[in-house]
N, C-alpha and C positions, 0 to 999 in steps of 0.2 A: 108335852114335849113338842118343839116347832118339828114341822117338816123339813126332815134330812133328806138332800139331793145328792147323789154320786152321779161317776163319770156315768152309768150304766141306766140313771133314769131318765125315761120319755120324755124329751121338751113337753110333749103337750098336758105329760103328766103333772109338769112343773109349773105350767101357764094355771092349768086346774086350780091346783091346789093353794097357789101361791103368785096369782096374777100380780101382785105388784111388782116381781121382777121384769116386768116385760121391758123398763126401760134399762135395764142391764144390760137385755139383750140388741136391745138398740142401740145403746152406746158403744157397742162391739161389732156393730157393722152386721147384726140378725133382725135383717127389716122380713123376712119373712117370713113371720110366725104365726101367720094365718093359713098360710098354704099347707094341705091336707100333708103332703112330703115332709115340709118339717116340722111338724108336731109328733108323727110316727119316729123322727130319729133319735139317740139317743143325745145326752152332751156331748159326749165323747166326738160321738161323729160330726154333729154338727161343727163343734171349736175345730175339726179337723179340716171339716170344708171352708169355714172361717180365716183358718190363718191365726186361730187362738189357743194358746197354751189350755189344756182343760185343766191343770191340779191349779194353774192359778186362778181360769174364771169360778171355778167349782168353789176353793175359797172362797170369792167375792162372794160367791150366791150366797151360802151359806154363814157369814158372817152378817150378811145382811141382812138374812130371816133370825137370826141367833137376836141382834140387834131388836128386832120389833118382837121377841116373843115377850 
């Protein structure tokens, strides 16, 4: 089973487990997923700081990992 991400899991948990979304989070205007801050947040929070809907990036991720599994 691919790795399932919710609103609730740790970017950095995400980068871990599942580095190749990093350019998602690029193309969404999350250039900073190196900095110690935002690997501790969750999605949730981060799309909040973002200015990005999370039920819809949450989708994307997940359809995206659905895709390569």
């Amino acid at each position: 089973m691919a790795f399932q991400i919710t609103k609730d899991t740790i970017i950095g948990d995400i980068l871990d487990n599942a580095p190749q979304t990093a350019p998602l989070f690029l193309n969404i205007g999350m250039h900073c997923l190196g900095c110690p801050a935002s690997r501790g947040e969750t999605l949730e929070q981060a799309c909040m700081v973002h200015g990005v809907d999370a039920d819809i990036f949450l989708e994307e991720l997940n359809t995206f990992l659905n895709a390569q599994a």
